[in-house]
C-alpha positions as CSV (number, residue, x, y, z in Angstrom):
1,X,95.4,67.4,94.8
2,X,95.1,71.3,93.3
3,X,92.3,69.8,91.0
4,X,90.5,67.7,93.3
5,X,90.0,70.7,95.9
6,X,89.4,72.9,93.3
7,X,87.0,70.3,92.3
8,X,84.8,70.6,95.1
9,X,85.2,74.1,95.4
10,X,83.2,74.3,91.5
11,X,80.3,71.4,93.1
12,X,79.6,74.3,96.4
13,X,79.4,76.7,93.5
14,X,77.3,74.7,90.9
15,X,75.3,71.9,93.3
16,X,74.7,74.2,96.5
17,X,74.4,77.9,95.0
18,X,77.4,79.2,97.2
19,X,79.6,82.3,96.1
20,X,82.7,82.3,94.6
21,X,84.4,84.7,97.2
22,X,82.6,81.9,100.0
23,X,84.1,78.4,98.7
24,X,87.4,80.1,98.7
25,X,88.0,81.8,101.7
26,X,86.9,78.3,103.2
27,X,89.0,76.0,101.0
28,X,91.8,74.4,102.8
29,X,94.6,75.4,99.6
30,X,97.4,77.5,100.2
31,X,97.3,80.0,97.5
32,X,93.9,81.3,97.4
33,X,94.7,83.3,94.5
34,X,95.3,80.7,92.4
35,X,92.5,78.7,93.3
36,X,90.3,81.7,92.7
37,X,91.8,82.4,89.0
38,X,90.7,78.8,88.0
39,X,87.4,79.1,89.4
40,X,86.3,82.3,88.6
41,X,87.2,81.5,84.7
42,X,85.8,78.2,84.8
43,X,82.4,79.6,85.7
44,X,82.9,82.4,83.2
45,X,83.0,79.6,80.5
46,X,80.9,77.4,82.2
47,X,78.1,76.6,79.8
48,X,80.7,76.8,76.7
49,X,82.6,73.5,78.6
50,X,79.2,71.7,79.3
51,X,78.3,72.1,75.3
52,X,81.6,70.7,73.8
53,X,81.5,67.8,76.8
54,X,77.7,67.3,75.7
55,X,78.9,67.1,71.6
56,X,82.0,64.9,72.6
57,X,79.8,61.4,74.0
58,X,82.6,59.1,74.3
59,X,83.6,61.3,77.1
60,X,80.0,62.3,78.3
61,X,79.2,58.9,78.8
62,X,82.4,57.5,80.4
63,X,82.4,56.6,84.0
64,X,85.4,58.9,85.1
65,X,83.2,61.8,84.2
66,X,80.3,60.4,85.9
67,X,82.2,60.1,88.9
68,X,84.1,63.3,88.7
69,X,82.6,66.2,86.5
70,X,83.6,69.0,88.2
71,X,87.4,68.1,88.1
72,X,87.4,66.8,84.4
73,X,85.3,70.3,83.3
74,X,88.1,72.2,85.3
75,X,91.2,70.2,83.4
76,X,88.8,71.1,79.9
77,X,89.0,74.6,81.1
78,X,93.0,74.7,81.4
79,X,93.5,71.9,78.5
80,X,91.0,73.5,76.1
81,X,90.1,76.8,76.9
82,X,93.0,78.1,78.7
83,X,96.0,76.7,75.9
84,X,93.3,78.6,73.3
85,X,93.7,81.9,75.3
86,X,97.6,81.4,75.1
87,X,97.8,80.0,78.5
88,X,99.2,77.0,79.5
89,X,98.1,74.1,82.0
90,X,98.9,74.9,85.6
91,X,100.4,71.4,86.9
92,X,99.9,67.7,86.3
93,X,97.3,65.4,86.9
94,X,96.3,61.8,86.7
95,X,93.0,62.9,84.6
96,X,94.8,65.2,82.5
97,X,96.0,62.1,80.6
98,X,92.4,60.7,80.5
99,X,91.1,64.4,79.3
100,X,93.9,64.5,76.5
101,X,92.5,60.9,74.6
102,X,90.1,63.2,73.8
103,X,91.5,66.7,73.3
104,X,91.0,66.7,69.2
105,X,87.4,66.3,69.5
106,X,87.2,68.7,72.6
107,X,88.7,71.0,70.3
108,X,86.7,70.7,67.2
109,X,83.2,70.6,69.2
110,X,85.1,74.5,70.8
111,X,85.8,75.7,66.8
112,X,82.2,74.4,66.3
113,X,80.7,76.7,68.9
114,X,83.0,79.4,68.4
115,X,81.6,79.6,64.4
116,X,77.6,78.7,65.3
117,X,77.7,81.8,67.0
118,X,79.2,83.7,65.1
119,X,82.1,85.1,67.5
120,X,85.9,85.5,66.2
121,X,87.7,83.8,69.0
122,X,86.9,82.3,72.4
123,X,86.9,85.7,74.3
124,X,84.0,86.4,71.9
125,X,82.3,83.9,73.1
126,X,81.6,85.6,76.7
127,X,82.0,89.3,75.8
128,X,78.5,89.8,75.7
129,X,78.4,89.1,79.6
130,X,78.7,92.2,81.7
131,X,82.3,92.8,82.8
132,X,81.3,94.4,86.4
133,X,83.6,96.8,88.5
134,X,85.4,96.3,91.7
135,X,84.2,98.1,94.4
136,X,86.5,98.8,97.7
137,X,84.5,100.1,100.9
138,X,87.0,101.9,103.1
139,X,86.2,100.2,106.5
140,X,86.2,103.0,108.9
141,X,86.4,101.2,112.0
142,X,90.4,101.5,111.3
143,X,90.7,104.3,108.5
144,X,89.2,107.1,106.7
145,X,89.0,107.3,103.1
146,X,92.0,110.1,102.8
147,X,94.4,108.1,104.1
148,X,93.2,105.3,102.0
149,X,93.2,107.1,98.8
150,X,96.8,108.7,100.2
151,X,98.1,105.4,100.4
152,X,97.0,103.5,97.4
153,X,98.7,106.9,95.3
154,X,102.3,107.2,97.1
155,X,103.0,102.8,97.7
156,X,101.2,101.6,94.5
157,X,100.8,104.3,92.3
158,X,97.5,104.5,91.6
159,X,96.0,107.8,90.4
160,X,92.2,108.9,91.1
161,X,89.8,109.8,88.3
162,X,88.2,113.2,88.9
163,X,84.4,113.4,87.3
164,X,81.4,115.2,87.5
165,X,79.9,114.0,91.0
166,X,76.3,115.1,89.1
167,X,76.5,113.2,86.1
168,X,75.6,109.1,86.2
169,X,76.5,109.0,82.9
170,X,80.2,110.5,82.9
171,X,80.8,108.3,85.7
172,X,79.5,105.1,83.7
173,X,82.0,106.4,81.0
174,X,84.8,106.5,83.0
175,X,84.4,102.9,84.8
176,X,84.2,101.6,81.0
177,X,87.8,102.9,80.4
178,X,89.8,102.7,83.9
179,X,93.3,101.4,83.6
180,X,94.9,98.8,85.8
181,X,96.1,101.6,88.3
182,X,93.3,104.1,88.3
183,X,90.4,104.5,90.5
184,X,87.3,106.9,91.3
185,X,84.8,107.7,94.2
186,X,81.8,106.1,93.8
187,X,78.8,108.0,92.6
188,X,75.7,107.0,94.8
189,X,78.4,106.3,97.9
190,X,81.5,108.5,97.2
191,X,82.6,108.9,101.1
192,X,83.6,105.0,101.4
193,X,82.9,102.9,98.4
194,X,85.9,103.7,95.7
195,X,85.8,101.6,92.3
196,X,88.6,99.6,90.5
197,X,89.1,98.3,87.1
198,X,87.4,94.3,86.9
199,X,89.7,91.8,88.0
200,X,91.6,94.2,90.5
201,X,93.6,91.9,92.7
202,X,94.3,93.4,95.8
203,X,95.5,90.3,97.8
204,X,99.1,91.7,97.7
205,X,98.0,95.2,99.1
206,X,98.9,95.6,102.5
207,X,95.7,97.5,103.7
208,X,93.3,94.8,102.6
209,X,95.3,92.3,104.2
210,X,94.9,94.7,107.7
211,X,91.3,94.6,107.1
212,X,91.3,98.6,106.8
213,X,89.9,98.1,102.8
214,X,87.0,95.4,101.7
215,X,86.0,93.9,98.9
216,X,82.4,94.6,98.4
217,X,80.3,95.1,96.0
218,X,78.3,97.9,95.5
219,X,75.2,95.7,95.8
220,X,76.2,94.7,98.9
221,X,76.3,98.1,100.4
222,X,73.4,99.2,99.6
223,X,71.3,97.2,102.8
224,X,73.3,98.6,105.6
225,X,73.0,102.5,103.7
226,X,69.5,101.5,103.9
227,X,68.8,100.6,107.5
228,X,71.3,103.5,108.5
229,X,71.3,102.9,112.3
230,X,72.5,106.0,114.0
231,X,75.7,105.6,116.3
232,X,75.5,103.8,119.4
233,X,72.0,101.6,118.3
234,X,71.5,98.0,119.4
235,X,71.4,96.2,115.7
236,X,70.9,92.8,114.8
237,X,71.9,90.9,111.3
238,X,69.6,87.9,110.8
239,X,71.7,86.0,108.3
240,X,75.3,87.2,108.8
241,X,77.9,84.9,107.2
242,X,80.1,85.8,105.3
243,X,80.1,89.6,107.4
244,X,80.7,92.0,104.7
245,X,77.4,93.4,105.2
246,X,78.2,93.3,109.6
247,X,80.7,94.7,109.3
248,X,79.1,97.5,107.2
249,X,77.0,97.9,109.9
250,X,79.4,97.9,112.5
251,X,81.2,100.7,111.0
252,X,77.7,102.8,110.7
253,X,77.2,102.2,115.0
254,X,80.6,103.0,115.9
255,X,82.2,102.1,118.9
256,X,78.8,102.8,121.6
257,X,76.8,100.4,119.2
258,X,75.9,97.1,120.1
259,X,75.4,94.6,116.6
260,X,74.4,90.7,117.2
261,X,75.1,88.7,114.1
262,X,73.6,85.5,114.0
263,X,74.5,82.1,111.7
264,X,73.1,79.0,111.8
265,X,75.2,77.3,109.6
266,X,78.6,76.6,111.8
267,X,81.2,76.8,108.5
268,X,80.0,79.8,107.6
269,X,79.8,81.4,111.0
270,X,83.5,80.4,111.8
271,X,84.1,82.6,108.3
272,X,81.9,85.6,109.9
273,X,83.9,85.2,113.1
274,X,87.2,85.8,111.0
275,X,86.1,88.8,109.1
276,X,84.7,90.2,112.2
277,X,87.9,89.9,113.6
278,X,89.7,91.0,111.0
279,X,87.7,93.8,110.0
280,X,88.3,95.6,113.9
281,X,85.0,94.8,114.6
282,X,85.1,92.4,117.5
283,X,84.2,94.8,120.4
284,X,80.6,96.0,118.6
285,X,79.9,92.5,117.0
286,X,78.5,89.6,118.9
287,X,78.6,86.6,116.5
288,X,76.6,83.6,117.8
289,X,76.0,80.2,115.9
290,X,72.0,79.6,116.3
291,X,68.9,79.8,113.9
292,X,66.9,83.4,113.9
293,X,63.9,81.9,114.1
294,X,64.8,80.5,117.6
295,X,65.5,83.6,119.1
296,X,63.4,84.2,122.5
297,X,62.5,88.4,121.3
298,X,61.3,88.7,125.1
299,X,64.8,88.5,126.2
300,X,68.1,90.6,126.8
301,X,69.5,91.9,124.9
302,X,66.6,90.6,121.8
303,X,64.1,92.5,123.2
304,X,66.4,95.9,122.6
305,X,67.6,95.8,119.3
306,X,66.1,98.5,117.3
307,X,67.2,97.9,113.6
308,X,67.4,94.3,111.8
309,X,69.0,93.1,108.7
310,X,67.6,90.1,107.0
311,X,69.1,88.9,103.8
312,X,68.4,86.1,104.0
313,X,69.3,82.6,101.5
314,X,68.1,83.3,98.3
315,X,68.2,81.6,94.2
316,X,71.2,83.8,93.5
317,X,70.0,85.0,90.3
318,X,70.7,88.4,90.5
319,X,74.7,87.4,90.4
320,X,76.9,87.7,87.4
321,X,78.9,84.9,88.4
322,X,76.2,82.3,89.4
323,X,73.8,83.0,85.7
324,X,77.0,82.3,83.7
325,X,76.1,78.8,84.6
326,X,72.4,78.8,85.5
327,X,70.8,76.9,83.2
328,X,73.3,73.7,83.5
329,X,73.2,73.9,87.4
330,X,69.5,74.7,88.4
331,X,67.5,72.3,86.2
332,X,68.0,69.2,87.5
333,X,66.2,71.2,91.0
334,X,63.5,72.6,89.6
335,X,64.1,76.2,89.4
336,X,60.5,77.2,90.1
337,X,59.9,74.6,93.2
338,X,62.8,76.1,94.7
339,X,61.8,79.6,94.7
340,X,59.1,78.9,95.9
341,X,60.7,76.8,98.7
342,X,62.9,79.9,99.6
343,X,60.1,82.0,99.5
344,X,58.3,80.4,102.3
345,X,61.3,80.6,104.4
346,X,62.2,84.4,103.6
347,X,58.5,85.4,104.5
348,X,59.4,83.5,107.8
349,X,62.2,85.2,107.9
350,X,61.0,88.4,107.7
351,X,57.6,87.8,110.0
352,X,60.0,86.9,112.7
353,X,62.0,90.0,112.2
354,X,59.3,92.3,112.6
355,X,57.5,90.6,116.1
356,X,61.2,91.8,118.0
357,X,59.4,94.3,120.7
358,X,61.6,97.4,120.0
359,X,62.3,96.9,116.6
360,X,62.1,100.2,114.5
361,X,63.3,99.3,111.0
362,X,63.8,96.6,108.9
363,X,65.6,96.0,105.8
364,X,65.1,92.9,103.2
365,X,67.2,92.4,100.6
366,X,68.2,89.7,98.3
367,X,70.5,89.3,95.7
368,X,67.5,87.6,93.5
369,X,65.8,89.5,90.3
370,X,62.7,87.0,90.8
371,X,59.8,89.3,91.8
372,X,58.5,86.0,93.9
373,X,61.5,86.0,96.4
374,X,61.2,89.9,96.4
375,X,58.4,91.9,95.8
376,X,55.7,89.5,96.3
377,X,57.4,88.3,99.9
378,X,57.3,92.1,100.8
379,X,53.8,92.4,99.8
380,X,52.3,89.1,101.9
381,X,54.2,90.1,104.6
382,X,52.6,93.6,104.7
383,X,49.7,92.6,104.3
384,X,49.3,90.2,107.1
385,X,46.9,91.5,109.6
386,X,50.0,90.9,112.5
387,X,51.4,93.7,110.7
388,X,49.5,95.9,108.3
389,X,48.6,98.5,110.9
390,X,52.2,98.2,113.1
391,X,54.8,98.7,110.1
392,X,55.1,100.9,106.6
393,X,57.2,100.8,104.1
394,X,59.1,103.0,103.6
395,X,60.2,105.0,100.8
396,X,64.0,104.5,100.3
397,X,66.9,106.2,98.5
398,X,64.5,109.1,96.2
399,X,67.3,109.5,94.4
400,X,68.0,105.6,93.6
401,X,66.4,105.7,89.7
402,X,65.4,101.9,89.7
403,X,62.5,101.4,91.4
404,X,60.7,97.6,92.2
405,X,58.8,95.7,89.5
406,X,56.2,97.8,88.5
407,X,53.4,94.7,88.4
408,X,53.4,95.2,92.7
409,X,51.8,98.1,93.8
410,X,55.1,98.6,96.4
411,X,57.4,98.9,93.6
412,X,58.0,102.6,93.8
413,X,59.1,102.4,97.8
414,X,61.8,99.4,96.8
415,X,64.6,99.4,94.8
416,X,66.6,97.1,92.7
417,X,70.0,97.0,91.1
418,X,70.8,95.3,87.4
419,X,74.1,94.5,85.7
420,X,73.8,96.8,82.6
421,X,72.3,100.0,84.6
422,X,74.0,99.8,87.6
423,X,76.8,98.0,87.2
424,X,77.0,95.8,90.0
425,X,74.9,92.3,90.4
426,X,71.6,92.5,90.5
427,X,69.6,92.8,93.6
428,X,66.7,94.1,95.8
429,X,66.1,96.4,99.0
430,X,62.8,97.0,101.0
431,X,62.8,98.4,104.2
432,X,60.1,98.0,106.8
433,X,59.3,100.8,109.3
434,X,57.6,101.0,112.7
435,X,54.4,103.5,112.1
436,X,54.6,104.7,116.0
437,X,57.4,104.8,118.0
438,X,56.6,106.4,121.3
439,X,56.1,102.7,122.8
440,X,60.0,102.5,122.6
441,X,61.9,103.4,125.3
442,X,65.7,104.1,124.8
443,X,66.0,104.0,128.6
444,X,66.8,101.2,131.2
445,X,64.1,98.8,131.2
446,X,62.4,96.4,133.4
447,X,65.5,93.7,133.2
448,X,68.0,96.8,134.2
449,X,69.4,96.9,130.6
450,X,70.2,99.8,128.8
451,X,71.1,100.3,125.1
452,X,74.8,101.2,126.2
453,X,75.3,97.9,128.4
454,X,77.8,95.6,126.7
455,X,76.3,92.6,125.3
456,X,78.8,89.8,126.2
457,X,78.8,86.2,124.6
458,X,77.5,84.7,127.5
459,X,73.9,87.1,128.0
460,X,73.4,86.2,123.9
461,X,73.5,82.2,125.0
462,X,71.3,82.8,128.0
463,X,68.7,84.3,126.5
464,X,68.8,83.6,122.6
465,X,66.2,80.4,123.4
466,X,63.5,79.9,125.9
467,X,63.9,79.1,129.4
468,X,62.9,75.6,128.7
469,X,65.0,74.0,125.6
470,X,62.2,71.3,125.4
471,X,58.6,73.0,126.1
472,X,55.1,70.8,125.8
473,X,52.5,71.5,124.0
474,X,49.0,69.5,124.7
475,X,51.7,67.2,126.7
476,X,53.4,66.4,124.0
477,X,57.6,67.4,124.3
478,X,58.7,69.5,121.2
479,X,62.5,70.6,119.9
480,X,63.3,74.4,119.0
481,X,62.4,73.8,115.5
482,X,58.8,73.5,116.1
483,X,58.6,75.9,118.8
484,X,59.6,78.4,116.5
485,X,56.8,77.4,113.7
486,X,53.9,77.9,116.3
487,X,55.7,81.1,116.9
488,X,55.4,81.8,113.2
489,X,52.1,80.4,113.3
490,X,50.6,82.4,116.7
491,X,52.8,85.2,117.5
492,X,54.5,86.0,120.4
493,X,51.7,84.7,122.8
494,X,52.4,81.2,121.5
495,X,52.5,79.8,125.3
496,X,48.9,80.8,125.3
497,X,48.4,77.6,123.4
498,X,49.9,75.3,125.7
């Protein structure tokens, strides 16, 4: 049963380009821990498992593999790769048996690898890959960072590294040789984003469990430090799920702030209603399960939101985790088709974001390196005559070194994060800002809504679509989805057209 969840846990990963942290915190297995350890070092050896399963045919080409690769490669992992490391399998399993016919050859096709290029042992073999921190944001909403830092040294003994807050490199240094119980301030974000040694596990710490520490990395923060929303704004997060980012933002608002986080997909908004929840951010976040691009922007409380976050779906290739097994997972989809597929939607995405009446900034980010998902969907957008003379952007973080790819005329007002300099996964921020303002009104408008008024679950359902759910164009009926494209299509005054 472990290996047959775990299983399909590996397929999210591989097949459907979810994270790691994502298909476990929705798999139905008790010890989540666990579960994680096998995955995370399964897709750390990922491609070395598919080349000794690709040199051992007999087992390539045999139905059982066929019909369940992503359990056999896991079993490899323990039976092979794991008993090599000095580890031994975790329990027993009717393909274990089926795996061990051909464990000699599995074996020798390993020592063949492990010589070919020209590594000493099987730890070698992935060594080369960046080993990345673990960042912790203290979630303010129910702590500060003192008593955080107060309480990691007297219950678990940790002890803080002191550095020079001016010097990148010293602080790179000191990452590179933390101990299992040591920790430092970030440099870039050092009043709530602490780093830990790789592989802390913090799932028997009592203030992660509260919700008063997250996991998130560094990457991740940067959006939300981007936007920066003063306290007591009306935000909204395009694509929330899984909430790490929310409930960043959340904490930026405070209390008098007013955050809408939408998800289309239902799984994954049930997991962004639990972190919500459990981050103490239920009275500023409303979560609701509908598609951004259906969102009526003429509407309480759309038509007062003032900053917006899209990140939205993206290739993923800016994540450690995900390019350890890339180029086994993404051929058979055509890496470039599918880009390009995302790429239309982001551009969507983003358009849509920036027709919201009373918007005043928006931030894109993905966690892609591909300049077409970034760079380029930055560039059409700004471009488009809807825009060009409405919104600038803007140039963010000075201080951030790494700048946007330097064949787009944008790249110095974006920046983007890599593995080796940065040590975090890579990624990209753009922010998008309103050129005039004094059209805004922070005041009650014409509905009698003000930007304090609470935004309950039922005003968000009211108003997220049109009056109509079915409206006709040239007298023909239409569903949501294609009202939105002639939205896309003809702006706001799409009625015009009916």
């Amino acid at each position: 049963m472990f290996y047959k969840l775990a299983g399909r846990c590996l397929e999210d990963i591989v097949k459907n380009g979810k994270s790691l942290k994502t298909v476990v915190q929705n798999s139905r297995h008790g010890n989540k821990r666990e579960i994680y350890a096998l995955l995370s070092q399964t897709c750390k050896y990922y491609d070395i498992i598919q080349t000794i399963i690709n040199n051992t045919t007999p087992l390539a080409k045999s139905s059982k593999y066929k019909n369940s690769p992503f359990i056999i490669t896991l079993i490899i992992h323990d039976l092979i790769i794991a008993t090599v490391n000095n580890k031994t399998i975790r329990i027993k399993s009717p393909f274990i048996e089926f795996v061990e016919k051909f464990k000699t050859h599995l074996r020798g096709e390993l020592s063949k690898v492990i010589v070919k290029r020209r590594c000493k042992s099987v730890e070698e073999l992935v060594s080369n890959k960046p080993r990345l921190p673990q960042y912790v944001r203290i979630n303010t909403l129910l702590t500060d960072r003192d008593s955080v830092t107060k309480h990691l040294k007297s219950k678990y003994k940790y002890r803080e590294i002191k550095y020079n807050i001016s010097n990148y490199d010293e602080f790179k240094g000191n990452i590179s040789q933390l101990n299992k119980l040591e920790f430092l301030r970030d440099f870039h974000f050092p009043e709530n984003l602490l780093v830990f040694p790789s592989g802390s596990d913090f799932h028997k710490v009592d203030i992660f469990n509260s919700g008063s520490i997250i996991l998130q990395s560094k990457c991740s923060y940067l959006p939300g430090s981007v936007l920066n929303p003063p306290p007591g704004s009306v935000v909204l997060d395009a694509c929330a799920a899984p909430g790490n980012k929310t409930t960043h933002l959340a904490a930026l608002i405070g209390p008098n702030g007013r955050l809408i986080a939408c998800e289309r997909d239902k799984q994954r908004y049930t997991t962004l209603v639990a972190m919500v929840t459990r981050a103490g951010a239920d009275r500023i976040v409303t979560p609701i399960n509908c598609d951004f691009m259906s969102i009526n922007t003429e509407n309480e409380p759309f038509c007062s939101v003032e900053y917006i976050l899209v990140d939205p779906s993206c290739s993923g290739t800016g994540i450690v985790s995900r390019t350890e097994f890339e180029s086994t997972s993404r051929q058979p989809f055509n890496k470039d088709e599918r880009i390009e597929k995302l790429s239309v939607i982001q551009i969507r995405l983003l358009s849509a974001a920036l027709r919201f009446p009373k918007v005043k900034r928006v931030v894109y980010s993905t966690c892609s390196i591909d300049p077409r998902e970034n760079e380029s969907v930055v560039l059409k957008v700004l471009e488009n005559s809807e825009f060009c003379g409405s919104f600038k952007l803007a140039h963010v973080l000075p201080d951030w070194e790494l700048r946007g790819d330097k064949d787009y005329s944008i790249s110095d007002n974006c920046i983007r994060t890599i593995p080796v300099h940065t040590l975090t996964d890579g990624f990209f921020v753009a922010m998008f800002e309103r050129l005039s303002t004094s059209n805004i009104s922070n005041n009650i408008n014409e509905n009698g809504f003000d930007n304090q008024s609470e935004i309950t679950q039922s005003d968000v359902k009211t108003n997220c679509y049109s009056n109509s759910r079915i409206i006709s164009v040239k007298n023909r009926p239409i569903g949501r989805r294609k009202l939105a494209k002639l939205k896309i299509k003809y702006g706001r005054n799409y009625k015009s057209y009916a």
